[in-house]
C-alpha positions as CSV (number, residue, x, y, z in Angstrom):
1,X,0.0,0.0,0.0
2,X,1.4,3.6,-1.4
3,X,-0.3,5.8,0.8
4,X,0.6,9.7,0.9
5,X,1.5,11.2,4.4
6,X,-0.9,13.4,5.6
7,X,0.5,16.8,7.4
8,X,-1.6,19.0,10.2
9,X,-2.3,22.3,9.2
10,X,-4.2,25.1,10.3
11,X,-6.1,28.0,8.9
12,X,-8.0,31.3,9.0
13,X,-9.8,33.4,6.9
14,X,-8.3,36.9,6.6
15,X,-11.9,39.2,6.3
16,X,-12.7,42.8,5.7
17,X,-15.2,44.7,8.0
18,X,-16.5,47.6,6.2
19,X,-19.1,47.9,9.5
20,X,-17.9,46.9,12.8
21,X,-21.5,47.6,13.9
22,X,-23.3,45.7,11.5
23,X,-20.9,42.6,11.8
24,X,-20.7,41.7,8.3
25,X,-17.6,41.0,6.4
26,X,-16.1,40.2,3.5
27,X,-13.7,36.9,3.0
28,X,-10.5,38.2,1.1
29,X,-7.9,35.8,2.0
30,X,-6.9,32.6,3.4
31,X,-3.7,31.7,5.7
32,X,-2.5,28.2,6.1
33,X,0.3,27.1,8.2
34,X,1.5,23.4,8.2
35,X,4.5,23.0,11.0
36,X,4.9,20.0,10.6
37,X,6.5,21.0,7.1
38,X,7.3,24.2,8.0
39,X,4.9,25.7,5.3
40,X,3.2,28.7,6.0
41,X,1.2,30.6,3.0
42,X,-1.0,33.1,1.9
43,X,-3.8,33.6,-0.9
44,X,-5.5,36.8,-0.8
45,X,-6.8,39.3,-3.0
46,X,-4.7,42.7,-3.3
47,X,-5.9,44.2,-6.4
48,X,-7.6,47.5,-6.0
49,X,-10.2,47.1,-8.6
50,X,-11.6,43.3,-7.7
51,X,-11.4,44.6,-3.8
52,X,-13.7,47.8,-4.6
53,X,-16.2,45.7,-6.1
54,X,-16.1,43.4,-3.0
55,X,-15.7,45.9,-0.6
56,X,-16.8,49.6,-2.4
57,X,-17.3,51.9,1.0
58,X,-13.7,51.6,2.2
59,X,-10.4,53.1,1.6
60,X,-9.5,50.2,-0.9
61,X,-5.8,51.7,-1.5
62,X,-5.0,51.5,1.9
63,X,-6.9,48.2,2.4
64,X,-4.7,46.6,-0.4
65,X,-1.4,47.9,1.0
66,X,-2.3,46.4,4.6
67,X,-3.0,43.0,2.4
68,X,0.6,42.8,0.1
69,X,2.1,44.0,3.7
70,X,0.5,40.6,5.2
71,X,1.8,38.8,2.2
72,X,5.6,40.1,2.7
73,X,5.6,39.2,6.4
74,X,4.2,35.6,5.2
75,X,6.2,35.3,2.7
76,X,9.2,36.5,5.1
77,X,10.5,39.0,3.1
78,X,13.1,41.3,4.7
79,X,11.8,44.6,4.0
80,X,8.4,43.5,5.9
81,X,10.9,42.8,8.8
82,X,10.9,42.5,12.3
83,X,7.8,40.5,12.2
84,X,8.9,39.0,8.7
85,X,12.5,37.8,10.3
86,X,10.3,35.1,12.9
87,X,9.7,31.7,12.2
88,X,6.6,30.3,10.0
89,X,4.8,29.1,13.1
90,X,5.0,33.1,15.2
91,X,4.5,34.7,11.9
92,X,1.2,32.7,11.3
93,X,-0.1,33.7,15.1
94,X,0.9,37.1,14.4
95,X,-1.2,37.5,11.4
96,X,-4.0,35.7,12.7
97,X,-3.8,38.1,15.8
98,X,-6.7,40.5,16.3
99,X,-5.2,44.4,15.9
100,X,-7.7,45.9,13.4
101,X,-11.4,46.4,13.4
102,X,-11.0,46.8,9.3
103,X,-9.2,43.6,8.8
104,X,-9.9,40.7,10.8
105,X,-9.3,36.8,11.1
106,X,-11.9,33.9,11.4
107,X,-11.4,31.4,14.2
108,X,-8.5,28.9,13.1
109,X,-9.4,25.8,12.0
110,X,-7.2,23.1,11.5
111,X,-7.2,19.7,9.3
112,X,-5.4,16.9,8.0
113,X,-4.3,17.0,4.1
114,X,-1.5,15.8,1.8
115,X,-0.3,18.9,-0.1
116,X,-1.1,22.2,1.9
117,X,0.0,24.6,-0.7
118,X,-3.3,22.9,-2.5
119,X,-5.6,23.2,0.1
120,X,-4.7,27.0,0.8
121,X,-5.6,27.2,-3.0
122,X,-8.2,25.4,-2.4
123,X,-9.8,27.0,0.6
124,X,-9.3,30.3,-0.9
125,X,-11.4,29.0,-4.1
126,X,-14.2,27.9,-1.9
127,X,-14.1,30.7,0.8
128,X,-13.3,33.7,-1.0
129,X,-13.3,32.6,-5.1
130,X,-16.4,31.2,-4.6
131,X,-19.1,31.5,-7.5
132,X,-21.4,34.2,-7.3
133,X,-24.8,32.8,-5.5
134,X,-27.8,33.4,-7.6
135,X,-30.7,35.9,-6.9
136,X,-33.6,34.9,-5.1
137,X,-36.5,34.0,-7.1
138,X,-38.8,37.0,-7.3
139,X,-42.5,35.7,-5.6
140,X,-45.9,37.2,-6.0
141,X,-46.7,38.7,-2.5
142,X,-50.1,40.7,-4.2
């Protein structure tokens, strides 16, 4: 029997809060962190015209520089340092760490998966790509 080795991982959903008051939000990225593996990456969307049609009532320049900030300290890059310079496994709970009301993180979830890098693609298909859901069906209240 060939079976592939399953790694632990853990994720959370990186959301925008346009209304702290209303408590609605808007999924624009997903981190996953496998330790195991040391992988620890990021799919999110930066781009300022797909985010204003997400998110139109916010400062969506500032928005996207938060979000390719988040990505350089994921990615480790030295310019993001001193965060960026920590391992995968601190730099995972410090972007997951609450410090914004305008960007926030789901609860993290963990699972069980062969290829991680997938899974983030994956997740971020189903949680943030995800197809837009049809209107509701018009009814005849007269």
């Amino acid at each position: 029997m060939n079976a592939e080795r399953r790694v632990a991982y853990h994720f959370a959903v990186l959301r925008v809060v346009p209304h702290v008051h209303l408590g609605e939000f808007v999924n624009v990225g997903v981190i996953l962190h496998a330790r195991t593996i040391d992988f620890l990456g990021m799919e999110v969307v930066t781009d300022a015209p797909t985010l204003t049609r997400m998110v139109s009532d916010v400062d969506v320049d500032l928005l996207s520089r938060y979000l390719k900030r988040h990505e350089a300290i994921c990615r480790g890059e030295l310019g993001a340092r001193p965060i960026a310079l920590l391992p995968p496994s601190e730099r995972f709970h410090w972007l997951c760490a609450p410090r914004s009301d305008l960007l926030q993180c789901s609860a993290i979830h963990e699972g069980l998966e062969v290829d991680p890098r997938r899974t983030l693609q994956e997740l971020f298909a189903g949680l943030v790509r995800r197809p837009a859901m049809p209107p509701a069906p018009e009814t005849d209240l007269a």
